[in-house]
Chimera marker file (.cmm) of the C-alpha trace (Angstrom):
<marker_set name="trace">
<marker id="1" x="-9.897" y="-7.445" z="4.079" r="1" g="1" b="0" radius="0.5"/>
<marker id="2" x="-10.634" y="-8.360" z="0.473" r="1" g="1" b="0" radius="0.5"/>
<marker id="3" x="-8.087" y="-11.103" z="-0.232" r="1" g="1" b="0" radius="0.5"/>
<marker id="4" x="-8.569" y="-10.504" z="-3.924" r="1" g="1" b="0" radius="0.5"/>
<marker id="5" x="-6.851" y="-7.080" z="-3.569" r="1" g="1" b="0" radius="0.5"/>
<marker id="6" x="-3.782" y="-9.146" z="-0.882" r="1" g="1" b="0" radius="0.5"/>
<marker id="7" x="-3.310" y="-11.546" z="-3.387" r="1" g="1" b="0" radius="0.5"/>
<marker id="8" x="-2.572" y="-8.993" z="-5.942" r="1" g="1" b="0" radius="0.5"/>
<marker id="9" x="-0.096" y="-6.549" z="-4.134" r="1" g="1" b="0" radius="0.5"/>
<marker id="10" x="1.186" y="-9.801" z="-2.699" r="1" g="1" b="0" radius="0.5"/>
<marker id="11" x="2.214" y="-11.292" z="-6.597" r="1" g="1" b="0" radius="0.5"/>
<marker id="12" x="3.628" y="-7.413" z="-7.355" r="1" g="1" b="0" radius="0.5"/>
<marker id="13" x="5.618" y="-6.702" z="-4.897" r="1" g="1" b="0" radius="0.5"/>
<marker id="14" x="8.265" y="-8.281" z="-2.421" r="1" g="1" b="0" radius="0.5"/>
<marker id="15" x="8.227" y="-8.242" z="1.192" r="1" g="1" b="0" radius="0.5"/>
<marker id="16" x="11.029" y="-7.151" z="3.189" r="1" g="1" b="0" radius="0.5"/>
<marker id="17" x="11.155" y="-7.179" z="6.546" r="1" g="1" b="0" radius="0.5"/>
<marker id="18" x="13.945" y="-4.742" z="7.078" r="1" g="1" b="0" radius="0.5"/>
<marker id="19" x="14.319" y="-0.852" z="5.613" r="1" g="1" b="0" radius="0.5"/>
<marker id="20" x="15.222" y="-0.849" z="1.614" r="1" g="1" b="0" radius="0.5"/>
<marker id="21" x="14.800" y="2.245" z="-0.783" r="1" g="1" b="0" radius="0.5"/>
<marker id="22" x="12.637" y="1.886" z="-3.354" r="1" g="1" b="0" radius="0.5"/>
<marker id="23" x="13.080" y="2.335" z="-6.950" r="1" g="1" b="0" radius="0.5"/>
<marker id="24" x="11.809" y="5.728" z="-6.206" r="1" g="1" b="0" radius="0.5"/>
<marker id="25" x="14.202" y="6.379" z="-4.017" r="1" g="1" b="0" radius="0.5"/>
<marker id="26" x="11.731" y="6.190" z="-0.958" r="1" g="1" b="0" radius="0.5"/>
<marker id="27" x="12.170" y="4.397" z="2.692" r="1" g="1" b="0" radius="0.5"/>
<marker id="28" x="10.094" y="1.192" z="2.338" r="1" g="1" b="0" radius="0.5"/>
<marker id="29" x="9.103" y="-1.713" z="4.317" r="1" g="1" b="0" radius="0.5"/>
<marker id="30" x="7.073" y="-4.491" z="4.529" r="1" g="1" b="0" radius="0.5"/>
<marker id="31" x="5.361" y="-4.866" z="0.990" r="1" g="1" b="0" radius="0.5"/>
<marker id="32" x="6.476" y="-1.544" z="-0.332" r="1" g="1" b="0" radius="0.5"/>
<marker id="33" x="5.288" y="0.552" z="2.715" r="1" g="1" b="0" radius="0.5"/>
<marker id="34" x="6.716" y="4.167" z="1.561" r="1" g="1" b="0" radius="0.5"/>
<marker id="35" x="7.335" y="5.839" z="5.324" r="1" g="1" b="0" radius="0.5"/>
<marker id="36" x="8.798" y="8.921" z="3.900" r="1" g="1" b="0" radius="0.5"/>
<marker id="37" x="5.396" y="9.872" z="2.867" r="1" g="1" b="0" radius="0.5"/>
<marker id="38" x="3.412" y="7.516" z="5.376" r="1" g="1" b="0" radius="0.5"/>
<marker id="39" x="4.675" y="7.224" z="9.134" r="1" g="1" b="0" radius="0.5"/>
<marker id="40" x="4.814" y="4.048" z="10.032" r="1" g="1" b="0" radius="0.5"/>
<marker id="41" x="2.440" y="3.744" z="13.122" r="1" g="1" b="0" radius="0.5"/>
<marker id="42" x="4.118" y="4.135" z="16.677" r="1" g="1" b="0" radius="0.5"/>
<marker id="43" x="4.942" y="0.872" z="18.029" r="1" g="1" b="0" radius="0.5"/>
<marker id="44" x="6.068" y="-0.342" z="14.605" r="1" g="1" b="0" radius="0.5"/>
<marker id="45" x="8.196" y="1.789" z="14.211" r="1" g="1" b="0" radius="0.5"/>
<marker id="46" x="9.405" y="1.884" z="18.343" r="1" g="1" b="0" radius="0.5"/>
<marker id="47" x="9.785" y="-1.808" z="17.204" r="1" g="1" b="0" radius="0.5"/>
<marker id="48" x="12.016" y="-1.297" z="13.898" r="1" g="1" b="0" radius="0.5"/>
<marker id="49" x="14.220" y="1.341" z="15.751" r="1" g="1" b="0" radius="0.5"/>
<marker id="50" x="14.728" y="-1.211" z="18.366" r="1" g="1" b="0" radius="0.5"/>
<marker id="51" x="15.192" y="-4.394" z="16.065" r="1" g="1" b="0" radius="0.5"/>
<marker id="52" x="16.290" y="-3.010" z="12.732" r="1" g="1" b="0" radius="0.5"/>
<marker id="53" x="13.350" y="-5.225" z="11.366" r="1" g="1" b="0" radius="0.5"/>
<marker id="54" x="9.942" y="-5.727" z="11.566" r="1" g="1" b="0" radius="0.5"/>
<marker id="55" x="7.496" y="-8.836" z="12.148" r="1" g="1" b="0" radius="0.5"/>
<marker id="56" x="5.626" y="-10.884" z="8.995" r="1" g="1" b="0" radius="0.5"/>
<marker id="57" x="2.449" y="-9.889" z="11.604" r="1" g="1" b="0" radius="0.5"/>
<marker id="58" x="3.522" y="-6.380" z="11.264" r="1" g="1" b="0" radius="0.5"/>
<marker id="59" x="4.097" y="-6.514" z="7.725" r="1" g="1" b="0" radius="0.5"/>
<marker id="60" x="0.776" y="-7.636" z="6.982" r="1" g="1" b="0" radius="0.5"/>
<marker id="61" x="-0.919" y="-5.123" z="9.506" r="1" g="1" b="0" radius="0.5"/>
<marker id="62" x="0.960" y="-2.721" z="7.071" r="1" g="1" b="0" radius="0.5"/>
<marker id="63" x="-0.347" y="-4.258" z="4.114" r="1" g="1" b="0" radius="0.5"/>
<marker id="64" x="-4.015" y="-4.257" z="5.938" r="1" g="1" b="0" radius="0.5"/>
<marker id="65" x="-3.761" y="-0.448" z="6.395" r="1" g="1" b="0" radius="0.5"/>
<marker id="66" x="-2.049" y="-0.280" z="2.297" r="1" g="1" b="0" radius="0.5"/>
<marker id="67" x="-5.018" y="-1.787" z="1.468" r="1" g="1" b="0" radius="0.5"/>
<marker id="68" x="-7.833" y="-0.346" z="3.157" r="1" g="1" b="0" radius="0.5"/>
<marker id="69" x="-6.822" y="2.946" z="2.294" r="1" g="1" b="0" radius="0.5"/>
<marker id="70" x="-6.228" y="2.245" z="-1.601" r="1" g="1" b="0" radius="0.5"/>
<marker id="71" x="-9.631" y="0.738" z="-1.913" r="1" g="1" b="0" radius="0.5"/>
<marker id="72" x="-11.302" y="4.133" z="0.178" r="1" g="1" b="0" radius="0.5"/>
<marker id="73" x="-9.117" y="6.229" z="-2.408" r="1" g="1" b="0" radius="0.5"/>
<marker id="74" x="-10.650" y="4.420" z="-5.257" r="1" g="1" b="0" radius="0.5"/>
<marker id="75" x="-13.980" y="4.888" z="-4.787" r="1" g="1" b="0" radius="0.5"/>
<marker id="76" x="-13.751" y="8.863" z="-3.882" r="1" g="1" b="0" radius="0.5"/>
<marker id="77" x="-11.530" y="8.906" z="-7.378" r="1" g="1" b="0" radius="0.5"/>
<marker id="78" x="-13.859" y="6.360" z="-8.886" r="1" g="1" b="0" radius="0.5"/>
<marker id="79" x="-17.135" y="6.364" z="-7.431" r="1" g="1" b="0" radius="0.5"/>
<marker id="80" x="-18.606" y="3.908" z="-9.394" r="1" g="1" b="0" radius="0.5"/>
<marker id="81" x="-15.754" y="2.016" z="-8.413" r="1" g="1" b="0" radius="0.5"/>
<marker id="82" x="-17.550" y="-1.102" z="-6.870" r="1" g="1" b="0" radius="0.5"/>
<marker id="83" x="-19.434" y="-1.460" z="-10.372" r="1" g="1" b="0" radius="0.5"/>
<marker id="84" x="-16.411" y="-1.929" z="-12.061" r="1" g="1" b="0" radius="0.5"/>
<marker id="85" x="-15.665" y="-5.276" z="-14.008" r="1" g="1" b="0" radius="0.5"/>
<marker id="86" x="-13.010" y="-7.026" z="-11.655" r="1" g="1" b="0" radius="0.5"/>
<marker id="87" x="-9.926" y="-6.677" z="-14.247" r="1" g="1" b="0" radius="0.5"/>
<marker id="88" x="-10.580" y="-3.013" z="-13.910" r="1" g="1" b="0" radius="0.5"/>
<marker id="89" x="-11.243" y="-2.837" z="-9.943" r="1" g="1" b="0" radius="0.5"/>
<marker id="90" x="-7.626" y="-4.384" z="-10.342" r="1" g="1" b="0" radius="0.5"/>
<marker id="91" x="-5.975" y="-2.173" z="-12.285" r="1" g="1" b="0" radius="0.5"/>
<marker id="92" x="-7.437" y="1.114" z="-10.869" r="1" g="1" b="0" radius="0.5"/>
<marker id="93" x="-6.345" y="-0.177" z="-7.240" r="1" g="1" b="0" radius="0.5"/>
<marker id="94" x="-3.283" y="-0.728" z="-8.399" r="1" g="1" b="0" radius="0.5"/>
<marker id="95" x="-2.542" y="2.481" z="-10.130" r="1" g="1" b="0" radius="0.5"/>
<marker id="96" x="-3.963" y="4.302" z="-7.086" r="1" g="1" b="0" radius="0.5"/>
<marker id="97" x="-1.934" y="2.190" z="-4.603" r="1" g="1" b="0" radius="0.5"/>
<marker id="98" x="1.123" y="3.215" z="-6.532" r="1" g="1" b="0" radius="0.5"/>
<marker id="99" x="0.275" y="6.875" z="-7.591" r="1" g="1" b="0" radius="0.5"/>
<marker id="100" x="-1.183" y="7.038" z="-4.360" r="1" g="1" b="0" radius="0.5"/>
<marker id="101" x="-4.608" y="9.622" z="-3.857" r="1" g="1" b="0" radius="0.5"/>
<marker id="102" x="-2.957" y="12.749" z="-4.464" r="1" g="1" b="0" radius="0.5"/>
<marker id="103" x="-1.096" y="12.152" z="-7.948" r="1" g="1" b="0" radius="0.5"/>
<marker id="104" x="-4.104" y="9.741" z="-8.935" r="1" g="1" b="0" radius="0.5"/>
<marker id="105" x="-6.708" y="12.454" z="-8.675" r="1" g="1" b="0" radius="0.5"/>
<marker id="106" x="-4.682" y="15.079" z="-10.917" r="1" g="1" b="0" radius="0.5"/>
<marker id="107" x="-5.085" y="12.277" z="-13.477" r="1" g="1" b="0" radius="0.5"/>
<marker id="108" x="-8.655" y="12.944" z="-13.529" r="1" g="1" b="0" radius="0.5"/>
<marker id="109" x="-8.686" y="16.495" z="-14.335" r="1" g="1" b="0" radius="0.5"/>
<link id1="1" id2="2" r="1" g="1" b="0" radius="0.2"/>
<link id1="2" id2="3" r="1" g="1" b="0" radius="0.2"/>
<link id1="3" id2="4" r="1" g="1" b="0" radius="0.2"/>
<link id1="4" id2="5" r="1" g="1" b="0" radius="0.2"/>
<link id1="5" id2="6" r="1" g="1" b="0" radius="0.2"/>
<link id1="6" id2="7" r="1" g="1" b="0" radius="0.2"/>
<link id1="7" id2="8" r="1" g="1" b="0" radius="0.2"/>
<link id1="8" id2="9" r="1" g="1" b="0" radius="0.2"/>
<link id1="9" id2="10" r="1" g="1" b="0" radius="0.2"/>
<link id1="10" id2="11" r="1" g="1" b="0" radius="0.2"/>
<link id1="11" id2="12" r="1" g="1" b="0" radius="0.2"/>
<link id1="12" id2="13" r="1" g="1" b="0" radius="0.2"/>
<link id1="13" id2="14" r="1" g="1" b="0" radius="0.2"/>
<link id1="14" id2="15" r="1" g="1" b="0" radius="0.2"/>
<link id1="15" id2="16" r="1" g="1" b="0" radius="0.2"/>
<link id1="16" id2="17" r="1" g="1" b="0" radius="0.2"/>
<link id1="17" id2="18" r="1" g="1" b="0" radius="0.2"/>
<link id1="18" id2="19" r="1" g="1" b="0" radius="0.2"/>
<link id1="19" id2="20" r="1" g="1" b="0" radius="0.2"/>
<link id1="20" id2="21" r="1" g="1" b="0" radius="0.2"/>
<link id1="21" id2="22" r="1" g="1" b="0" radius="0.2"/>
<link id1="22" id2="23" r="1" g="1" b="0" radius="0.2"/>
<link id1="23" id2="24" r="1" g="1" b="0" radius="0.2"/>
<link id1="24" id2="25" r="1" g="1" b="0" radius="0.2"/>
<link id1="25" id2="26" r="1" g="1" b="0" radius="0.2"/>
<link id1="26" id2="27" r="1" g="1" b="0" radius="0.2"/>
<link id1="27" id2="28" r="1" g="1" b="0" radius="0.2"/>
<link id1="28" id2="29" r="1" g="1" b="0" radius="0.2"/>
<link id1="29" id2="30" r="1" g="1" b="0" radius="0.2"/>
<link id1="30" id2="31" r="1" g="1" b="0" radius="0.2"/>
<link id1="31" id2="32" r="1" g="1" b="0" radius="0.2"/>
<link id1="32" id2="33" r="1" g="1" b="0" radius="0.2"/>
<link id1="33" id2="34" r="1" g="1" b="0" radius="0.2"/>
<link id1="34" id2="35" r="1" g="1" b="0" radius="0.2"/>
<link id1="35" id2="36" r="1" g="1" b="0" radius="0.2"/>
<link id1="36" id2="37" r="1" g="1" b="0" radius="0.2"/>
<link id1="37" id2="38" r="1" g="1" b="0" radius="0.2"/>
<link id1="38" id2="39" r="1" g="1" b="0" radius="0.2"/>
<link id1="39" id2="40" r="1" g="1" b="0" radius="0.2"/>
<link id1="40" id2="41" r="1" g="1" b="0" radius="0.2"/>
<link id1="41" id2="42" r="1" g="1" b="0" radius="0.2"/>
<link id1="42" id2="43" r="1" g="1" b="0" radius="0.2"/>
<link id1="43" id2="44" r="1" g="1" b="0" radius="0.2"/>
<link id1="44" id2="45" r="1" g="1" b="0" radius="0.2"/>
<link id1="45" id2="46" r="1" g="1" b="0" radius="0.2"/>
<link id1="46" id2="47" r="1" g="1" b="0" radius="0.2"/>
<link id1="47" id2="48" r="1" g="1" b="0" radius="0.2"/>
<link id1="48" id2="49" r="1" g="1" b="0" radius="0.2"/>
<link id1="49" id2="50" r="1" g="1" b="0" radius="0.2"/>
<link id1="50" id2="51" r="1" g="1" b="0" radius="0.2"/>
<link id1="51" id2="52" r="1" g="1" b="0" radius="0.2"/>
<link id1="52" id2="53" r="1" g="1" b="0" radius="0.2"/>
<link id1="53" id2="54" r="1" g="1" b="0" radius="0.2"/>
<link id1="54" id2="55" r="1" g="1" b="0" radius="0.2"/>
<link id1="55" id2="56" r="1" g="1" b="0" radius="0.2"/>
<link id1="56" id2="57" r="1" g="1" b="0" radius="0.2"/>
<link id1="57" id2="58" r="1" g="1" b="0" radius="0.2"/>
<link id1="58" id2="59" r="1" g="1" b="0" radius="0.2"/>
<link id1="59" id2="60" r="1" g="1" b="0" radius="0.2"/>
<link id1="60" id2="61" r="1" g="1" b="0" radius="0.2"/>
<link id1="61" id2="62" r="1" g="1" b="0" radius="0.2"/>
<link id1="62" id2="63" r="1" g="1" b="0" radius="0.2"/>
<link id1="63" id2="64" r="1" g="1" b="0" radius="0.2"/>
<link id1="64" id2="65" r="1" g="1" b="0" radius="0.2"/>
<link id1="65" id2="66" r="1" g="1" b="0" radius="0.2"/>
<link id1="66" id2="67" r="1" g="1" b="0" radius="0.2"/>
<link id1="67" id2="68" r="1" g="1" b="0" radius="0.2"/>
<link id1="68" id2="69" r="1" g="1" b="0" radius="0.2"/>
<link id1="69" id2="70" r="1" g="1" b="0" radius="0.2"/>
<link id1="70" id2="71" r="1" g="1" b="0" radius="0.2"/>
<link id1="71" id2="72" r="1" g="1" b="0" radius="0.2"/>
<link id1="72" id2="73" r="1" g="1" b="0" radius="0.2"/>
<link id1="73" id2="74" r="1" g="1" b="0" radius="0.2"/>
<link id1="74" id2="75" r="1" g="1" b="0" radius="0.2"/>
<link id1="75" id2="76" r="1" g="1" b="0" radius="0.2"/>
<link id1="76" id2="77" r="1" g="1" b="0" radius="0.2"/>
<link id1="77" id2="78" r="1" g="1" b="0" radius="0.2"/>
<link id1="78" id2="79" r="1" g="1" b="0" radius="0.2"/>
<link id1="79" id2="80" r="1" g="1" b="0" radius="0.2"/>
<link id1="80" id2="81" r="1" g="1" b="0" radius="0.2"/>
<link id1="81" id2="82" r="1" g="1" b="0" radius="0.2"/>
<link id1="82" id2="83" r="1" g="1" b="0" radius="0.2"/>
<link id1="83" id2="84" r="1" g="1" b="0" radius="0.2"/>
<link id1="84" id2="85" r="1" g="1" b="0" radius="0.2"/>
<link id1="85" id2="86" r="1" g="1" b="0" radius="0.2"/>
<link id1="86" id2="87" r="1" g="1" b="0" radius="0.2"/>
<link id1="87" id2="88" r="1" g="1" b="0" radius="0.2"/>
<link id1="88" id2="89" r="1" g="1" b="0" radius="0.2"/>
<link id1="89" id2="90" r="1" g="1" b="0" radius="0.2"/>
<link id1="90" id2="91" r="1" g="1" b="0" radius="0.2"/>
<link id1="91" id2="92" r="1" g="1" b="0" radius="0.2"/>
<link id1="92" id2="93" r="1" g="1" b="0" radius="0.2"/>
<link id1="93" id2="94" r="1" g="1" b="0" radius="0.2"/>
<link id1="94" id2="95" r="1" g="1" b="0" radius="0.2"/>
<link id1="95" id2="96" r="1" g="1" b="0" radius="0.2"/>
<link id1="96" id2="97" r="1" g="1" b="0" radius="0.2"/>
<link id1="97" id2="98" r="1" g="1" b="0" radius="0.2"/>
<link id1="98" id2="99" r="1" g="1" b="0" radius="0.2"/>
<link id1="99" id2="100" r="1" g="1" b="0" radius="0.2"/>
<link id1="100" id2="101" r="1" g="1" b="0" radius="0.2"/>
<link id1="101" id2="102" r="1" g="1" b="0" radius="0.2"/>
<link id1="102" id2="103" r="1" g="1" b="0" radius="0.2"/>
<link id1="103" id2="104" r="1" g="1" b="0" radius="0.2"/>
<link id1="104" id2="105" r="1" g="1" b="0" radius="0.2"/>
<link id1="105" id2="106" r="1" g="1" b="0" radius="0.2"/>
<link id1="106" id2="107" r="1" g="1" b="0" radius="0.2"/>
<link id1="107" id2="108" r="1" g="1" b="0" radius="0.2"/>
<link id1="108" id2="109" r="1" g="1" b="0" radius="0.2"/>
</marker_set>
């Protein structure tokens, strides 16, 4: 995983190991994992129900799957994404990390 993009989420946003809402108002996890709109994967969450908390390894698994999926969302939004000067690789994975694909895409119509 591109440790660039880690480091970046890592310096915005928190981690918290147990359920919080979000300023949104979402369920969130880990580093601002929203599992009202993204299931958390099975034995995660067999594993919060269980504990009332998840792992740092599971946490960053979450942050793995955050991040892979941002970066695939940027380059079907963007697709000359990977041509992009670093400051804007940046900023267009963040917005589309926070808008997520969806609500980023109607910004480019």
């Amino acid at each position: 995983m591109d440790g660039r993009f880690r480091k970046l989420v890592k310096r915005r946003e928190g981690v918290s190991l147990i359920p919080y809402k979000c300023p949104a108002g979402f369920n969130a996890i880990g580093w601002s994992w929203n599992f009202d709109s993204h299931p958390l994967p099975e034995d995660i969450s067999q594993y919060l129900h269980e504990h009332g908390k998840i792992s740092v390894d599971m946490a960053e698994r979450l942050l793995d799957i955050s991040i892979g999926a941002a970066l695939e969302n940027c380059r079907k939004l963007y697709p000359g994404f990977d041509l992009c000067s670093e400051n804007r690789k940046k900023e267009l994975f963040g917005f589309v990390l926070d808008a997520g694909y969806e609500r980023a895409s109607q910004w480019l119509r």
